[in-house]
N, C-alpha and C positions, 0 to 999 in steps of 0.2 A: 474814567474815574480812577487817580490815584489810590497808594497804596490808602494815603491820609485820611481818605473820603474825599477829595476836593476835584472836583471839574474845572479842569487846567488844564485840556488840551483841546483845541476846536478846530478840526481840519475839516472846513466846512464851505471854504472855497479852494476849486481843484489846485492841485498841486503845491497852497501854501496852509501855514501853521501858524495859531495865533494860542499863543502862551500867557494863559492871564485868571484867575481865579475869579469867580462871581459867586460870594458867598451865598446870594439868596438861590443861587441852583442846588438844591440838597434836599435830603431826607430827613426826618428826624422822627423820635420817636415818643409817644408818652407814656405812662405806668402807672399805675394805680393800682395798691391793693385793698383799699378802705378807708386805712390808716396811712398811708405811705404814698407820695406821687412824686413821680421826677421825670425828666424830661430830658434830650438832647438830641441839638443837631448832630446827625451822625459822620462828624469829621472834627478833626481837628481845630481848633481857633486860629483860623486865617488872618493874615498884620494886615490886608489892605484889600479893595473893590480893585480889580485891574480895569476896571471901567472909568475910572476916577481915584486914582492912588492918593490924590493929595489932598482926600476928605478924611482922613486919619482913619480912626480903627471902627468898621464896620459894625453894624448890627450888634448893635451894648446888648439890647434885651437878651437876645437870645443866650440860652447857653449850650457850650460845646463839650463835645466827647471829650473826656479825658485820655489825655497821647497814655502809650505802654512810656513802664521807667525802666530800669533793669530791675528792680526788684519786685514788678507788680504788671503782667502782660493784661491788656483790658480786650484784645483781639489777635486775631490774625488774619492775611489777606494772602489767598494764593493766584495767580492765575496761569491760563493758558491760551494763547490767541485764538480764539476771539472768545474766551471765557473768563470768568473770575469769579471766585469767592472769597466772602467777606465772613467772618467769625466774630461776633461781638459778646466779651463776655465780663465777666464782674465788677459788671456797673448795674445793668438791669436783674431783675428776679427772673422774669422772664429771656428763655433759650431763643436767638435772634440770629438768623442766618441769610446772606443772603448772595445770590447766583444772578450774574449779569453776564448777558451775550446781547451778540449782533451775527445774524443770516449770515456766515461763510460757509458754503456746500458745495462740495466738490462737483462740479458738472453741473448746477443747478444755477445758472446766471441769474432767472428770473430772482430766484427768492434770496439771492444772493446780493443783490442789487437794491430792497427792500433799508433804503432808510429808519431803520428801528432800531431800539437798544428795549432792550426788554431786560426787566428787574424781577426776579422771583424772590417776595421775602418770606421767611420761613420761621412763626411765631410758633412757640411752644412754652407751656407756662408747667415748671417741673413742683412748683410749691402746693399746699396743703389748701391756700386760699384763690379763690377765683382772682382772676387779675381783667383791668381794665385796661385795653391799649389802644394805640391811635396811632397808626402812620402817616405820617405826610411826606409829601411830597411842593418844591417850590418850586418855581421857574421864570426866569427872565426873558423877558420878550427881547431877541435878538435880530427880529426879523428888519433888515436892510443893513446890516453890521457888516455881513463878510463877501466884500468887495472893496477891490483898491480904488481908492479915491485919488490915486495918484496916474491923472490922465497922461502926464510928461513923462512916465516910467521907461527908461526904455532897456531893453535885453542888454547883457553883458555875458562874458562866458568866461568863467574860472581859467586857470592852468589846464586842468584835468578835463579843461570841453564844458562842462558843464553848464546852463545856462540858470542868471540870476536878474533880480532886476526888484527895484524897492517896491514894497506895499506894505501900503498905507490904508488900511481895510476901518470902516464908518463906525466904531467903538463909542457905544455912547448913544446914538443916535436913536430919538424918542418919536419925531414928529408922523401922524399918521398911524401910531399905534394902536392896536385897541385887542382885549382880549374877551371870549363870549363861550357860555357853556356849548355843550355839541353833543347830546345823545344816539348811538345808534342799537337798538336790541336791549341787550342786557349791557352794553357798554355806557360807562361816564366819562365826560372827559372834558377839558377846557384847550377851544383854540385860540393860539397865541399869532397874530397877524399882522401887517401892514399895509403901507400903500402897495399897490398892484400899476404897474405901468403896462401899457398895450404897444409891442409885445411884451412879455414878463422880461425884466432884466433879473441881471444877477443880484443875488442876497436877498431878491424877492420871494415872497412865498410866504408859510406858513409853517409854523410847531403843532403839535397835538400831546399833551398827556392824559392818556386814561386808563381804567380801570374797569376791573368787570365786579356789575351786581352781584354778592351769592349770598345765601342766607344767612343769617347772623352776624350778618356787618350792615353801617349805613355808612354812608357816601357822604362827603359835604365835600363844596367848591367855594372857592374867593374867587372869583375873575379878574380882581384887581385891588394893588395893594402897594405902597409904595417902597422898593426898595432902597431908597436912599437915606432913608430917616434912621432911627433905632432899632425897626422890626417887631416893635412891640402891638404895632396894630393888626401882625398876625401873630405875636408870640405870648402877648397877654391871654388870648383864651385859650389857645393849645398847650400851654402850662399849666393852667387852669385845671383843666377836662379835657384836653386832648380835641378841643375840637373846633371849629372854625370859624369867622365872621360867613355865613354863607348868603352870597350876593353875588349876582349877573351882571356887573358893570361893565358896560360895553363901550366907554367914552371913549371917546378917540385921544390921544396924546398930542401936547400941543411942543416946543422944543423945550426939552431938558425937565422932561417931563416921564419918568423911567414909569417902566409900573410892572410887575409879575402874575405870575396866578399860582395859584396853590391849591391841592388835594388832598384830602383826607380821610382815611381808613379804619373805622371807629369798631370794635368788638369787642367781647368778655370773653374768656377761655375759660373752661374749668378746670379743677385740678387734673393735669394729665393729658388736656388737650389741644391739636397744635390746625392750627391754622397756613396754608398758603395763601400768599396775596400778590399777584401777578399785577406791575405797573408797568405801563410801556411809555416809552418817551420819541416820537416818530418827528420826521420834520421832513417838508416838501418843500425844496429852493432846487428847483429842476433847472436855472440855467444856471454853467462854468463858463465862466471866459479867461482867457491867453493871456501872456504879454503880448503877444502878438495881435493882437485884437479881435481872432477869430470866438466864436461863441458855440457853445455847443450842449444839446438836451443829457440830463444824466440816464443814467440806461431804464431807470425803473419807469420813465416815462412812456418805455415803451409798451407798457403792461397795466397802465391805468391810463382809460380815456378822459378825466376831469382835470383840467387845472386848475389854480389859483382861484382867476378869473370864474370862470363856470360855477366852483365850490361855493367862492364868496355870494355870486347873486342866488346859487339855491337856498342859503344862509339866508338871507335876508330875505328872501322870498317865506319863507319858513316863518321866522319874526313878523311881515306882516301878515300871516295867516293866521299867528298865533291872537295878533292884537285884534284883528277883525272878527273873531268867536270870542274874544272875553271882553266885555264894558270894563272890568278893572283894569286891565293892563291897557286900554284905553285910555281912563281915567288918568294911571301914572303919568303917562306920554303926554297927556295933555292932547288928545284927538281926537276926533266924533266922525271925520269923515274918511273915504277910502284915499283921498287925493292928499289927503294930509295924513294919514299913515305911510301909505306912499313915500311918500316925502320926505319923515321922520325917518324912516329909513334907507334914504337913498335914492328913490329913484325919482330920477325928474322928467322923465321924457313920458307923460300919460298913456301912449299907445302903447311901447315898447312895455312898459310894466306889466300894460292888461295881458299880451300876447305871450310874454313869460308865465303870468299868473296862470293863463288859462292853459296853458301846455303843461303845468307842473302839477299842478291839483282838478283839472277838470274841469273845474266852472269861472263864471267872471269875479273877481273879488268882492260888486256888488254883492251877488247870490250868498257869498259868505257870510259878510256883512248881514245881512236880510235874516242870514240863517242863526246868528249870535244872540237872538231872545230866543229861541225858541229851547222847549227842554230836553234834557237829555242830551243835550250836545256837550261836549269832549274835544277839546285841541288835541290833535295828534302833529308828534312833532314832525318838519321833515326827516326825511331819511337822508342820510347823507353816506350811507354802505358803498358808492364809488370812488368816497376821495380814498387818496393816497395815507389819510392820517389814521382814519376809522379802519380802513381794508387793511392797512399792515398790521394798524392794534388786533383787530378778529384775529388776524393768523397768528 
C-alpha cells in the first residue's frame, strides 16, 4: 500500500512486478454523528483502473480522501519494512489510525512464509457526541491474473548477467470467477476464487478477507459487486449509513465479466472511546513458475496440508449441507432433491459426492435431507480452520 493509500504494487508471481492501481481494492471509511455524515475512500482519487485504463475515470460515485496541500496536512504515513503507519487527520471527527505488516521473523520461516498483510485500524472518537462508523474494506478478484501468458518468452541476460525475458501476466481476466462468504469461530470473511486446474497451475488459487466478531460491531459482506461501473451499487448505501448491500452471490463469471467483494465494520463509539479492528487480507496461489519452465510450490505449503482443490470441494460440500437442512434455501435454488443439490452445486459424479458427503459430516446426505423437517435443527457451517486463508487470518 503506497504512501497515497493506493494498491500498486503486486508481486505475486515469483520474481516479477506488476504495476498497476485497482481502485476498488481499498478501504474507506464512514461517520456519523447525528447531524453530520461523510464518507471516504481512504486514498487519493486515482486517474485510471490499470485493468482497463482506456474506460476513463473510475468509480464517479465514490468519493476520495482529500491529498495534504502545503497549507493543510489531512495525514501522515511512515513505514518500516515490513511495517507501516497511516495517520488520517482533519478530515474525520473521529482519531483514525492504522498499522499494516506482513510475517518477517528472523529465524521463523514457517510464519514468515505466511501469505498475509494484516491491517490493524485504530478508531477513536475524541468529540462530546457519540459517533457512528463503518469500515470497509473492497477487493478485486484477481485470481488467474499473475501468470505470463507469454508461452514464446524466452530468457535474455543484461550486460551485468542478469537474466530478463517479457511477461505478459492475464490482467483483466473474469472467466470462472466467483466469490462466497466463509466463516470459521469468530472469524468472517469472503472468499475471492477461480477456476482450479488438476494439477493447480500458476495464478491459481484463492484470496480471503476477514475479520474477527467482537462485541459492539456487526459484520456485513457483499460477495459480489461489479467493479466496472460507477461504484454506486456499493457506494450508494455505505454513504448513506455506512453499510452494505449484504448478499452471498456466488455466481461464477462468465468473460469480461469483473466482480469484487467487500466488507464492513459497523460500530458507535462513545465519547472517549476507541476501538481496534483487525482486517486481514491473505491469498493462497501456491504455484511460481520460471522462464525457464520449471515450477515450483511456495514454501507456506509446506505447513498447511489443504489446497485449493480440497478447500473448494469442503466449500461446497458445506453449501449442500447447508441447503439439505433448510427447505428455504432449497426453495431459492430451485431444488427438492439430494441429486439436484448436488448438482447445483457441482458435483456430477453421484458416488464420488456420497463418499465425500459421508467422510465430511458422518452420515449420507439422504439422512440430512430426512433430517431437515424435523425441530430444533441448526445448520452448522463447515469449518474450514485448515485452509491457508482462515489459518493465517486466526494467526
Amino acid at each position: 500500500r503506497a504512501p497515497d493509500g493506493q494498491m500498486n504494487l503486486w508481486h505475486l508471481d515469483g520474481g516479477e512486478h506488476w504495476f498497476g492501481v485497482l481502485p476498488d481494492c481499498q478501504f474507506a471509511l464512514f461517520e456519523s454523528d447525528g447531524q453530520h455524515r461523510r464518507s471516504h475512500a481512504l486514498a487519493v482519487k486515482p486517474s485510471a483502473d490499470a485493468s482497463c485504463p482506456e474506460a476513463g475515470e473510475p468509480l464517479q460515485a465514490w468519493d476520495w480522501y482529500p491529498a495534504s496541500t502545503p497549507e493543510h496536512s489531512t495525514g501522515t504515513y511512515s513505514a518500516r519494512y515490513p511495517l507501516s503507519w497511516t495517520h488520517y487527520e482533519g478530515v474525520f471527527d473521529a482519531e483514525v489510525r492504522c498499522e499494516a505488516f506482513s510475517p518477517i521473523l528472523p529465524g521463523d520461516y514457517r510464519r514468515s512464509s505466511y501469505p498475509v498483510a494484516v491491517f490493524v485500524w485504530t478508531l477513536r472518537n475524541p468529540t462530546s457526541r457519540p459517533l457512528d462508523l463503518s469500515l470497509l474494506l473492497s477487493w478485486r478478484n484477481t485470481t488467474g491474473w499473475f501468470t505470463n501468458t507469454d508461452a514464446s518468452a524466452e530468457v535474455h541476460f543484461r550486460d551485468d548477467g542478469s537474466p530478463e525475458h517479457n511477461y505478459a501476466p492475464a490482467i483483466g481476466a473474469t472467466r470462472g470467477q466467483r466469490n462466497l462468504w466463509v466463516d470459521d469461530g469468530t472469524l468472517r470473511g469472503v472468499v475471492l476464487e477461480g477456476n482450479v486446474s488438476t494439477p493447480v497451475a500458476e495464478g491459481q488459487g484463492q484470496w480471503c478477507l476477514a475479520t474477527n466478531q467482537q462485541p459492539g460491531v456487526t459484520i456485513q459482506r457483499c460477495s459480489r459487486w461489479n467493479p466496472a461501473g460507477d461504484g454506486d451499487e456499493l457506494w450508494g448505501s455505505f454513504s448513506a449509513d455506512g453499510s452494505l448491500p449484504d448478499s452471498n452471490n456466488d455466481r461464477r463469471s462468465g468473460a469480461d465479466d469483473p466482480l469484487s467483494a467487500a466488507l464492513a465494520v459497523k460500530c458507535r463509539l462513545a465519547p472517549g472511546e476507541s476501538l481496534d479492528i483487525p482486517v486481514v487480507i491473505s491469498w493462497d496461489l501456491p504455484v511460481t513458475a520460471f522462464a525457464s519452465g520449471t515450477q515450483a510450490l511456495r514454501r507456506y505449503t509446506d505447513f498447511f496440508g489443504i489446497g485449493p482443490m480440497a478447500l473448494l470441494k469442503r466449500i461446497r460440500l458445506g453449501q449442500v449441507q447447508n441447503a439439505l437442512l433448510n427447505p428455504d434455501q432449497r426453495a431459492i435454488i430451485g431444488c427438492r432433491t439430494v441429486q439436484e443439490v448436488a448438482s447445483h452445486y457441482g458435483f456430477q459424479s453421484r458416488n464420488h459426492f456420497a463418499r465425500d458427503y459421508r467422510d465430511l459430516f458422518g452420515e449420507a446426505p439422504s439422512s440430512t435431507l430426512q433430517r431437515s423437517g424435523a425441530s430444533g435443527i441448526r445448520c452448522q457451517p463447515v469449518s474450514v480452520a485448515q485452509s491457508p486463508q482462515m489459518a493465517m487470518a486466526r494467526r
